[in-house]
KOLDREN-595125 format. One record per residue (C-alpha): residue number from 0; x, y, z; residue in three letters. Coordinates in Angstrom, 1 decimal, padded with zeros to 4 digits. Layout:
N
NUM,X,Y,Z,ALA $
...
//
This chain:
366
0,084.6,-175.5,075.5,UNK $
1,087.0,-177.1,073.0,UNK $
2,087.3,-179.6,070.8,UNK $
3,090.4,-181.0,068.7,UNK $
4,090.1,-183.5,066.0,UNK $
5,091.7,-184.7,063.0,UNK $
6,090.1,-184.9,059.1,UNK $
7,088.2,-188.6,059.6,UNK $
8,087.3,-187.6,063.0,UNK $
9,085.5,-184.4,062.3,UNK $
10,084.5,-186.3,058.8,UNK $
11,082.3,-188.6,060.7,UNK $
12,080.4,-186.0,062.8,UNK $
13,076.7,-186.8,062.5,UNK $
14,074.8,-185.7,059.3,UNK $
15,071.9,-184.9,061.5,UNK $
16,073.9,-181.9,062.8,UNK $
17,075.4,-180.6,060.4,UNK $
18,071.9,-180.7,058.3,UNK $
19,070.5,-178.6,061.4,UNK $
20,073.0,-176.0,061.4,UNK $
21,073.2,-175.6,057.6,UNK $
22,069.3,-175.2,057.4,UNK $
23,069.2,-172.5,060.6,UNK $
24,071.9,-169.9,060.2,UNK $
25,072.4,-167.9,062.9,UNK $
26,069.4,-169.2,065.1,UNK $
27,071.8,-170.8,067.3,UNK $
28,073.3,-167.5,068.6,UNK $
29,070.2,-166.1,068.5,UNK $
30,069.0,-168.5,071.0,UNK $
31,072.2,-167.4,073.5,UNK $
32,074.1,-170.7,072.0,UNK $
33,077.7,-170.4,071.8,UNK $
34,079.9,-168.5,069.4,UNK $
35,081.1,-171.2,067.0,UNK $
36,085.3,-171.1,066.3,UNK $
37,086.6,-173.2,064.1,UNK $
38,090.5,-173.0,063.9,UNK $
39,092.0,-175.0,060.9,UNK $
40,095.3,-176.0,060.1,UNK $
41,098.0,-177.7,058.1,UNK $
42,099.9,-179.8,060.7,UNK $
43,099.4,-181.5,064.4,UNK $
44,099.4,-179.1,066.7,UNK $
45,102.0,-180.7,069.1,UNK $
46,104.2,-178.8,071.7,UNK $
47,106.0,-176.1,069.1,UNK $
48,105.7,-174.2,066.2,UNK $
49,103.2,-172.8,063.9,UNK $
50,100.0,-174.5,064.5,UNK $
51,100.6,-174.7,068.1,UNK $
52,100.9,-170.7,068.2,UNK $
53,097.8,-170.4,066.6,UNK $
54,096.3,-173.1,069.3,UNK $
55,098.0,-171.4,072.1,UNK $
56,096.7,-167.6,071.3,UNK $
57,092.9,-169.3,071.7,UNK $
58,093.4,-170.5,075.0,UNK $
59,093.3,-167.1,076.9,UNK $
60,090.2,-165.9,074.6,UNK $
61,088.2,-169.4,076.3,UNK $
62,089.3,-168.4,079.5,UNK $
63,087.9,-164.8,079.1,UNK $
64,084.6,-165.8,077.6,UNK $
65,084.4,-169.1,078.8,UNK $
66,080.6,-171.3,077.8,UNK $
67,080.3,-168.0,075.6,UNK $
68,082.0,-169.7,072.9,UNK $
69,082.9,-173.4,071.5,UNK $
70,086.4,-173.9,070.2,UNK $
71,086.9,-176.6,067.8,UNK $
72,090.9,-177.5,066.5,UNK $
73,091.0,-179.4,063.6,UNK $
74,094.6,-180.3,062.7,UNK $
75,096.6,-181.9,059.9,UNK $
76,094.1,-180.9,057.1,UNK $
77,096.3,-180.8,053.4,UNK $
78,095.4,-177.6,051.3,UNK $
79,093.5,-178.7,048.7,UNK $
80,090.2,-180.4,048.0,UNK $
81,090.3,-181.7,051.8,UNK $
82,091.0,-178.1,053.5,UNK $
83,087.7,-177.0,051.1,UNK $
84,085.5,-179.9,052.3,UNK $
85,086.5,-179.6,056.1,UNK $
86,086.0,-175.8,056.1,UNK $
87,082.5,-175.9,054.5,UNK $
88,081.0,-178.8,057.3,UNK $
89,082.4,-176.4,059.6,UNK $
90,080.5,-173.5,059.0,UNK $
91,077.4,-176.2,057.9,UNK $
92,078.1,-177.4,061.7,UNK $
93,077.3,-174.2,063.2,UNK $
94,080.8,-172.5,063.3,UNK $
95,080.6,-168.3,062.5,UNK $
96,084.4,-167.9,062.7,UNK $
97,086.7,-169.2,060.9,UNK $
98,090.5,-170.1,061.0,UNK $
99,091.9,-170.8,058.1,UNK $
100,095.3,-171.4,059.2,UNK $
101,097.2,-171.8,055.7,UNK $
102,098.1,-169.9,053.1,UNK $
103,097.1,-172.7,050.9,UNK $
104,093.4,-172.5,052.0,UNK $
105,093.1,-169.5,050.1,UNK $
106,090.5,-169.8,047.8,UNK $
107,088.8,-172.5,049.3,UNK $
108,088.2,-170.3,052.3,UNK $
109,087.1,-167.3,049.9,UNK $
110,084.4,-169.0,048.5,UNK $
111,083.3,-169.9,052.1,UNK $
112,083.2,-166.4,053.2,UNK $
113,081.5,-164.7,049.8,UNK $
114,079.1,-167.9,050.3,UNK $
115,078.0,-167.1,054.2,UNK $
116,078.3,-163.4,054.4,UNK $
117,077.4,-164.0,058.3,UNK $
118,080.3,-166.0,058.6,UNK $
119,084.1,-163.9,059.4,UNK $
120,086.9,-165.4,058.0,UNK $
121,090.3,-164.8,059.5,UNK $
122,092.9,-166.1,056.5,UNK $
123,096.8,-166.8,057.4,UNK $
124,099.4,-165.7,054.8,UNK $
125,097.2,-164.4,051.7,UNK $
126,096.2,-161.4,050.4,UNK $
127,092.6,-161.8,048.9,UNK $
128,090.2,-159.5,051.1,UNK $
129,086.3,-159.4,051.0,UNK $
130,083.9,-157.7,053.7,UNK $
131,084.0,-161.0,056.2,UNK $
132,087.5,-161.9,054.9,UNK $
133,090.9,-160.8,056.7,UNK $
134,094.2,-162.3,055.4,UNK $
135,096.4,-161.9,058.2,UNK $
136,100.2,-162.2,058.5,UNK $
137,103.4,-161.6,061.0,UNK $
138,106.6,-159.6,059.9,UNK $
139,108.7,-162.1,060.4,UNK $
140,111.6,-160.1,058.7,UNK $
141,111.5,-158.0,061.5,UNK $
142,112.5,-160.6,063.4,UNK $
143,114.5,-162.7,061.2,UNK $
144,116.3,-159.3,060.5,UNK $
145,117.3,-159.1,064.0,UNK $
146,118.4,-163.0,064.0,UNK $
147,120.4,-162.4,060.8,UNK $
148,122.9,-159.9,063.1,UNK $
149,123.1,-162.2,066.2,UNK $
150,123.7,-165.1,063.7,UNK $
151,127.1,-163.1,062.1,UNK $
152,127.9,-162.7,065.7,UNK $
153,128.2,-165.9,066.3,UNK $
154,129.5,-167.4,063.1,UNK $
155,132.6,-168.5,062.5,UNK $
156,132.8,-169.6,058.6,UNK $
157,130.6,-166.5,057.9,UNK $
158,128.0,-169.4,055.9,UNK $
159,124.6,-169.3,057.2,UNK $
160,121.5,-171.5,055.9,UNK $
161,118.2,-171.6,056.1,UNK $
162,115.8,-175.2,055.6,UNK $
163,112.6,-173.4,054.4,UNK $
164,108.9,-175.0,054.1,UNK $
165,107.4,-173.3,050.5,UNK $
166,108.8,-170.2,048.6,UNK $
167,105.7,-168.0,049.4,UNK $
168,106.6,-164.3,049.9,UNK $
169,106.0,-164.4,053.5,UNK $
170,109.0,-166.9,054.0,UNK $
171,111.2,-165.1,051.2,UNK $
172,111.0,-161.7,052.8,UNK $
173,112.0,-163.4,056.0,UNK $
174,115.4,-164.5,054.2,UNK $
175,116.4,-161.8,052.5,UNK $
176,116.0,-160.2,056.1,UNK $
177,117.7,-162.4,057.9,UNK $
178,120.8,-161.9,055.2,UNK $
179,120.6,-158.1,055.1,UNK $
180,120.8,-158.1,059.6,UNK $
181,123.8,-160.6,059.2,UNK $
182,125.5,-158.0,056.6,UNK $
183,124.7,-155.5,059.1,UNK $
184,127.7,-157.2,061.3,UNK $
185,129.3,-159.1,058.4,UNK $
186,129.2,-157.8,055.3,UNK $
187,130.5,-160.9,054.0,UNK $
188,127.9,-163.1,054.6,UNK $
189,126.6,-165.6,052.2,UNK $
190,123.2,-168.2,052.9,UNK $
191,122.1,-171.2,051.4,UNK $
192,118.7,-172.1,051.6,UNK $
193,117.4,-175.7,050.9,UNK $
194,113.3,-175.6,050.2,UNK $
195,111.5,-178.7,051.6,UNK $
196,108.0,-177.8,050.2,UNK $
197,106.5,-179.4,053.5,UNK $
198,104.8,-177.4,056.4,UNK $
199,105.5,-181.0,058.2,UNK $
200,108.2,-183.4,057.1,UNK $
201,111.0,-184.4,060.0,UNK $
202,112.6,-186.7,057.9,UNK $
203,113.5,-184.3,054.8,UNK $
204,113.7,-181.1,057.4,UNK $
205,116.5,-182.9,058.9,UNK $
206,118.4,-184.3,056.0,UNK $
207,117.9,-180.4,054.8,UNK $
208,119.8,-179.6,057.6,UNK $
209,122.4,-181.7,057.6,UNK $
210,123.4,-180.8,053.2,UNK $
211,123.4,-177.5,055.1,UNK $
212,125.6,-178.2,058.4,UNK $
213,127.8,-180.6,055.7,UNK $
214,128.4,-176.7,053.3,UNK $
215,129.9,-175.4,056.5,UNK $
216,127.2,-173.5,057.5,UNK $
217,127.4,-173.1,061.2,UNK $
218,123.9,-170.8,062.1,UNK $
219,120.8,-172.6,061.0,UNK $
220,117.5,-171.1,060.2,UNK $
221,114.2,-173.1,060.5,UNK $
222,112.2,-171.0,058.7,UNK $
223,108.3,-172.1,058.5,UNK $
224,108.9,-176.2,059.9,UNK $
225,106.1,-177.3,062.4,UNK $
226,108.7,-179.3,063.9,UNK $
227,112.0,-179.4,066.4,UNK $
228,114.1,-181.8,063.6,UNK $
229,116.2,-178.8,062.3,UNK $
230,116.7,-177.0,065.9,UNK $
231,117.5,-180.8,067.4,UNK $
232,119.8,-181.9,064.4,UNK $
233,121.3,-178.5,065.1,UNK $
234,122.0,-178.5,068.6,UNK $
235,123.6,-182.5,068.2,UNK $
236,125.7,-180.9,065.5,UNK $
237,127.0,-178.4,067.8,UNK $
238,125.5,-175.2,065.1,UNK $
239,123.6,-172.4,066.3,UNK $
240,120.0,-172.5,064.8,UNK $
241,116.9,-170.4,065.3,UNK $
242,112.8,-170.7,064.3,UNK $
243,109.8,-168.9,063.6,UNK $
244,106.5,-168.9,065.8,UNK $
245,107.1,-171.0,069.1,UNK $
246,109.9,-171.1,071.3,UNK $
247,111.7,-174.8,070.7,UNK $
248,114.7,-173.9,073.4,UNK $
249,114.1,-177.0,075.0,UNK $
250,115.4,-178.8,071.8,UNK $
251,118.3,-176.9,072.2,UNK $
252,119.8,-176.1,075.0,UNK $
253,123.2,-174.9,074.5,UNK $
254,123.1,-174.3,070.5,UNK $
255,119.8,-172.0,070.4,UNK $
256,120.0,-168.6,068.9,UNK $
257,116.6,-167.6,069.8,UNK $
258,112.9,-167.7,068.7,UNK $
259,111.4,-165.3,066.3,UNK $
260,107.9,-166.0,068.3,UNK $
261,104.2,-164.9,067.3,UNK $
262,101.3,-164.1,069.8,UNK $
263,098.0,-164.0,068.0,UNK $
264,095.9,-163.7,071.1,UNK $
265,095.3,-160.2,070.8,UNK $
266,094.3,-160.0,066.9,UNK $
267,092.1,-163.1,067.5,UNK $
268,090.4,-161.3,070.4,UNK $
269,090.0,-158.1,068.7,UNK $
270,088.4,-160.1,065.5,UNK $
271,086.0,-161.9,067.8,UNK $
272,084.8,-159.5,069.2,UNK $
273,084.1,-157.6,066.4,UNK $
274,082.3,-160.4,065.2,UNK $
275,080.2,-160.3,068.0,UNK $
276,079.4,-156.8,068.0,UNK $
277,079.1,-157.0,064.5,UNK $
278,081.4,-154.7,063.5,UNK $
279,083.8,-156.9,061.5,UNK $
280,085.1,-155.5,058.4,UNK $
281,087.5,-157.6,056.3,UNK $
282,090.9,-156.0,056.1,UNK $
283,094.7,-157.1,055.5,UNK $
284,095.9,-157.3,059.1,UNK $
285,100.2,-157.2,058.7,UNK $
286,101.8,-157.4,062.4,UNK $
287,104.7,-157.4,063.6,UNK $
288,106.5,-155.7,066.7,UNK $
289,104.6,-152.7,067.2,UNK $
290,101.5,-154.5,067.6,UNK $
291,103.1,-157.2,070.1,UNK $
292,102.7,-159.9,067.5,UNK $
293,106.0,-160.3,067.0,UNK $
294,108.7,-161.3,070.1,UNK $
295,111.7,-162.0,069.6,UNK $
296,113.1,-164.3,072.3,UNK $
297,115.3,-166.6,073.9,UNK $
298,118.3,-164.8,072.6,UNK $
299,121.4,-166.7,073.6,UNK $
300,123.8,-165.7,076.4,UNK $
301,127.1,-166.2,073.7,UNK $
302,125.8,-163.2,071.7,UNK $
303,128.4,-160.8,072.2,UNK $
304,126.9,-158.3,074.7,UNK $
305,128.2,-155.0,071.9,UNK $
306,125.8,-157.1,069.5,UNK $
307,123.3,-157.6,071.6,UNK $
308,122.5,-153.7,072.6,UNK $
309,122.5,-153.2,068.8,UNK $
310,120.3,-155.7,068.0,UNK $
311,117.7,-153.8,071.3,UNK $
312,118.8,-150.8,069.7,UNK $
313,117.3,-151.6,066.8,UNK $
314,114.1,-153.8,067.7,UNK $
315,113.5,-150.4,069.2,UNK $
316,113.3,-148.7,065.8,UNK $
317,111.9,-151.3,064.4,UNK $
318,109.2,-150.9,066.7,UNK $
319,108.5,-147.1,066.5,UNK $
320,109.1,-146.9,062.8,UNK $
321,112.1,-144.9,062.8,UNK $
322,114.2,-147.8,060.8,UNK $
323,112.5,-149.9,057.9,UNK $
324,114.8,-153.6,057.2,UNK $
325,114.0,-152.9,053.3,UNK $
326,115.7,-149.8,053.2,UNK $
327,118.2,-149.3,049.8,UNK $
328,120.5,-149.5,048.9,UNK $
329,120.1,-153.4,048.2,UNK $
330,120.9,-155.9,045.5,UNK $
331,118.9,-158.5,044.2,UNK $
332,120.5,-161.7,043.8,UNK $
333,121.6,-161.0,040.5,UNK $
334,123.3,-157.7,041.1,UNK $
335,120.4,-155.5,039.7,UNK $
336,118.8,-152.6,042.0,UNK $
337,115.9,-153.9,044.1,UNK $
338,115.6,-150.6,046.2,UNK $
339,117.6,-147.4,046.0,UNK $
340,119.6,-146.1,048.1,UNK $
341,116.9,-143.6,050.6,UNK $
342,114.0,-145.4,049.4,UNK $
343,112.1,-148.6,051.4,UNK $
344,109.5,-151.3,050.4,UNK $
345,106.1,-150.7,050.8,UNK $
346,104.5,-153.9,052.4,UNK $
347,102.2,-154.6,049.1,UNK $
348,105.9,-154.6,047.7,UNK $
349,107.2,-156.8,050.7,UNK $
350,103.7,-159.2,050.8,UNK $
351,104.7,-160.3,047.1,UNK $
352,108.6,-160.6,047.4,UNK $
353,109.3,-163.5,044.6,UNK $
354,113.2,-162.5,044.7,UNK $
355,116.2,-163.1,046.7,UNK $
356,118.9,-160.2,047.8,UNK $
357,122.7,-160.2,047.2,UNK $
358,124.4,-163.1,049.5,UNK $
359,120.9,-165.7,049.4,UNK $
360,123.8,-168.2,047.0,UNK $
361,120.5,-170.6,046.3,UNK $
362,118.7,-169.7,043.3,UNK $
363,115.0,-169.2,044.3,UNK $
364,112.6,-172.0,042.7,UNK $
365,110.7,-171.6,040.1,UNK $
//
């Protein structure tokens, strides 16, 4: 069972509900009732990207427990104040899992968890953990590392760009990434990066692209956007252009790169059913291609094939471990040692990236 609603129309629930549920915890199960899920996030979950994934990776859990648990989507809720309100009548409503699907919802979905310890939490992007709380997060910059050496295939003025939602780690890493793959193939490489500070704004993502396209950049990354505006303005412009999360190939025909995609289906489903079993412990959960969560995709037939069994080569390492994208010797922006030569990153260093490598020509905001 599923339900999807917006903020007024899960606003206007009945009180007498959400009083029952508050007052009862956990009788409902106890009575053989559903599993409450509540999924929560920033943006409409649509056809593509980010909150579609998330949608998408429930639907094969509801097939496999089917009346065992109720789904309910609630989409375009702003961080803030809102995000806090929404996520507490959730779990007042009934709900014992919870989605918060922003990195933004942070603390709002902290105090939810430390105030309903027989609530789990499953938290996108952060890094806060408590005993029902699990921030979880994709490496992207495996991905986007892989991207980065297709994209220097491909490029002709050797100027790639990237139209980025917030300057959160998570997004940062997956830059500098996406450089240090394209210097694989072309040292020479330089990226732009415009920030839009939206999850969800078509009108700026696209004028983003465009001050990019208009620099001579001629391989795009949409890095974070919920929607096709930077892959469509992209293909129309005739520049290669490639996104995080969900495949948008459709947007693009002849002009997409690929599709640094996530599958969350099996995290969710391990997470539920530890839930269940009661066996949930809160952990920091970082995935990426060994786990299946990251899949890179789509790749474009105009890749030169020489590039392309590198780039296999090395999702292949990337997979087993055997090569690590931080790896020194690399620059920061500024010329200074970020990692020396022999040594890599440890993900509490990449999870808190607030600095750009040599070649990212954009300063990063403040």
């Amino acid at each position: 069972m599923t339900s999807t609603l917006n903020r007024r129309g899960f606003l206007q629930t009945t009180a007498a509900a959400t009083l029952g549920a508050g007052l009862l915890p956990g009788i409902a199960r106890a009575q053989g009732e559903p599993l409450g899920v509540a999924l929560i996030v920033p943006s409409p979950f649509g056809d593509v990207g980010w909150s579609h994934a998330l949608a998408a990776a429930l639907e094969p859990i509801k097939a496999e427990y089917g009346d065992r648990i109720k789904v309910t989507k609630l989409e375009n809720i702003p961080e803030g104040p809102d995000a806090d309100r929404i996520m507490n009548k959730a779990v007042a409503d009934g709900n014992k899992f919870l989605i918060a699907g922003s990195f933004g919802y942070q603390n709002g979905a902290m105090q939810v968890a430390r105030r309903n310890p027989d609530v789990s939490v499953l938290h996108a992007s952060g890094f806060m953990v408590a005993p029902n709380f699990t921030p979880f997060a994709a490496r992207n910059y495996q991905g986007t590392y892989l991207m980065g050496m297709a994209a220097a295939a491909v490029s002709k003025t050797g100027k790639l760009g990237s139209v980025s939602a917030f300057a959160i780690p998570e997004l940062v890493s997956s830059i500098n990434a996406f450089v240090l793959g394209a210097q694989a193939v072309n040292p020479d490489v330089e990226v732009s990066v415009v920030w839009v500070n939206s999850w969800f704004d078509p009108a700026k993502e696209q004028e983003a692209a465009r001050a990019l396209l208009s620099q001579g950049c001629d391989v795009i990354y949409s890095n974070a956007q919920d929607t096709p505006s930077v892959v469509s303005v992209c293909e129309e412009a005739g520049a290669y252009v490639f996104n995080l999360n969900s495949s948008m190939v459709k947007y693009a025909p002849t002009k997409y790169l690929g599709c640094v995609a996530t599958d969350w289906t099996p995290f969710f489903l391990q997470s539920i059913k530890a839930h269940l079993d009661g066996s949930f412990e809160g952990h920091t959960a970082y995935l990426g291609l060994a786990e299946g969560v990251i899949k890179p995709m789509d790749w474009n037939a105009d890749i030169p094939a020489d590039v392309m069994t590198r780039i296999t080569e090395t999702q292949a390492q990337l997979a087993d471990g055997s090569f690590h994208v931080f790896t020194g010797p690399i620059a920061r922006q500024d010329g200074r040692e970020a990692v020396a030569e022999g040594a890599a990153l440890g993900d509490e260093d990449i999870v808190a990236m607030d600095w750009h490598v040599a070649g990212v020509t954009t300063p990063l905001p403040n």
